[in-house]
N, C-alpha and C positions, 0 to 999 in steps of 0.2 A: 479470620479471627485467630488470637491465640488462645490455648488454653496455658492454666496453670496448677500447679496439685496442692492442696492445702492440704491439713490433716484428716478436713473433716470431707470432702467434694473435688473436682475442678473446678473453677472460675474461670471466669471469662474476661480477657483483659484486650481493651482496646488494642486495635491492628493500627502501627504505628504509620505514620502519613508514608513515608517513603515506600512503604510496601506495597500500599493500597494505588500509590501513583506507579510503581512497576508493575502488578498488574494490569492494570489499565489501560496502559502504554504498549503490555505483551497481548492483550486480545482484544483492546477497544479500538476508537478511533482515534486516530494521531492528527487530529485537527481538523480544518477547512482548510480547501486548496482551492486557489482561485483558477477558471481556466475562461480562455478569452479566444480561442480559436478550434481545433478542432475536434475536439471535446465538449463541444459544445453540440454538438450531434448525439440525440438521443439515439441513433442505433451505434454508432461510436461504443459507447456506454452499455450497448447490449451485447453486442461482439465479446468487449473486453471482459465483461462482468456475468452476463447471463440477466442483468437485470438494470435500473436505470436510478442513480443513487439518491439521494434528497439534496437539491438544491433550489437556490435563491439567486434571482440575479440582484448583481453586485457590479461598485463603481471603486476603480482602482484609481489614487488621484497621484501625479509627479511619472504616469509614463505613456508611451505611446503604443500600436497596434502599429507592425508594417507585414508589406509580403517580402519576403524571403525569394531570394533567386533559385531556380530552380530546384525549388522547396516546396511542395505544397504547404506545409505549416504557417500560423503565425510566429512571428516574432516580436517581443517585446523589448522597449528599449527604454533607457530612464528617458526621460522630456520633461523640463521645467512645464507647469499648468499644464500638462498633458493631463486625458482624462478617458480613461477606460472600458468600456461595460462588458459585463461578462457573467460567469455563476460561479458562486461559492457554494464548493462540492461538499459535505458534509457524511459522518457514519461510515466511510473507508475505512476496514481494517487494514493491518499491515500487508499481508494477504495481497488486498487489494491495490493496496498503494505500492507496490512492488511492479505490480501489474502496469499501473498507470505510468512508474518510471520506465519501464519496458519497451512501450509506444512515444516515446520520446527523443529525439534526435541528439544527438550528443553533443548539438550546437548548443545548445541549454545549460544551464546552471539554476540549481532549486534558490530559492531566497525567500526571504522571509519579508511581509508588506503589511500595511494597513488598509482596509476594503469597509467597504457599509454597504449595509444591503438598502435597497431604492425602490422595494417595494411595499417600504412602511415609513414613511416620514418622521424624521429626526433621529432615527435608533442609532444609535454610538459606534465609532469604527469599531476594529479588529483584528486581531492576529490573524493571519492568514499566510500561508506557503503561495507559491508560485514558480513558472517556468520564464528567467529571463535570457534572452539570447545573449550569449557568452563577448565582450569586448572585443577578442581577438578575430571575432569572425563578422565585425560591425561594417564591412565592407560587401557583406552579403544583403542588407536589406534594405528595401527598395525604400523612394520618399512617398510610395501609396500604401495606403490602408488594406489591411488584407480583403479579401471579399469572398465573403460567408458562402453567397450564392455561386460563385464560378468554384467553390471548393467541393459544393454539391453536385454542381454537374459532371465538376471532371476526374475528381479525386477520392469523390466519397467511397465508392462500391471499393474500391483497393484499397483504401484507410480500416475499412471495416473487415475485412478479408485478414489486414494485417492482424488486428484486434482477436478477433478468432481465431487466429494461429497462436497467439500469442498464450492466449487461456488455453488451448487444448495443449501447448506446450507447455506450460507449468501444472495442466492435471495429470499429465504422461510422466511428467516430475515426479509428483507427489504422488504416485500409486507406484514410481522402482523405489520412493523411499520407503513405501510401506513393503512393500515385497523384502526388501534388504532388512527390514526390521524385525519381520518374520523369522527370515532364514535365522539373523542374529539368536533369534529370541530361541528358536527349535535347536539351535546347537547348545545354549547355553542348558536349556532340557535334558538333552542328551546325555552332557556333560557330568546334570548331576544327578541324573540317572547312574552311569555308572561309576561315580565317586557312592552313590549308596550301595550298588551290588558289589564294590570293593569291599566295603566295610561289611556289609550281610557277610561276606567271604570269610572276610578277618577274623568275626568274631566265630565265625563258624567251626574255620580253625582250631582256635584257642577251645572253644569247649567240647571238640574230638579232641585236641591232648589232653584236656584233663579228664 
């Protein structure tokens, strides 16, 4: 809210949309993200986050799922009538969504899709983010479908490993940034701390000369 001062009070005068959409954007969620491989693993989700976020499975239409050569990952590629299934991830803060780019292979590139969720008949696509595998590296993916199950057998326990490293490294982050914010904050104390015992001084000064 703003406030404004009249003669008589403050009023209250509507918070104008742009503001209301920047914060929103600094501490809400920044969308639905579609994920279609292996993020699709509830302890995946636990690793990375501490916790397993709200999602819906969802149908991505115009691309295809393949395996990636000596990638565990899936990869996605555009394919005419190609058709998708997966979850649209929902309630990530940025935070988190930082996180998610993290565990992400840098054969990717984010983009933006249209998704419907398939487990309520007829409800309207969607804006939706996504991980597409990058053109320049399209000689890396195979002409089969990834598979879910050989990615649990073989890959999960170290996909999850990595997730977990990944959140204890941006909390180890964010506790030198709060230490550095301290430190800042006790010297700027300090500071004027003795910017006052100058002036205590000063005036102390002046009224022994006179």
């Amino acid at each position: 809210r703003i406030y404004r001062a009249t003669a008589m009070a403050w009023e209250v005068e509507p918070t104008p949309r742009f503001l209301k959409e920047a914060v929103s954007g600094a501490r809400g969620d920044w969308g639905p993200v579609f994920v279609y491989g292996s993020m699709l693993s509830p302890e995946a989700w636990t690793g990375l986050l501490g916790r397993i976020p709200d999602q819906r499975p969802a149908l991505l239409k115009g691309f295809a799922r393949r395996s990636i050569m000596c990638n565990a990952a899936a990869g996605l590629l555009h394919q005419p009538g190609g058709l998708v299934v997966g979850q649209a991830v929902t309630g990530l803060c940025p935070l988190e969504r930082r996180l998610l780019d993290s565990v992400i292979d840098d054969g990717f590139v984010l983009i933006e899709v249209m998704v419907r969720h398939i487990d309520v008949p007829g409800e309207q696509e969607f804006a939706c983010t996504t991980y597409l595998w990058k053109e320049e590296f399209r000689e890396a993916l195979q002409d089969v479908d990834w598979d879910n199950e050989n990615f649990h057998e073989m890959y999960l326990d170290e996909f999850v490993g990595l997730c977990s490293d990944m959140r204890e490294q941006q909390r180890t982050s964010q506790l030198a940034d709060e230490e550095l914010k301290d430190l800042a904050m006790a010297r700027r104390r300090r500071k004027q701390d003795e910017e006052s015992d100058d002036e205590r001084a000063s005036w102390k000064s002046k009224d022994d000369g006179g």
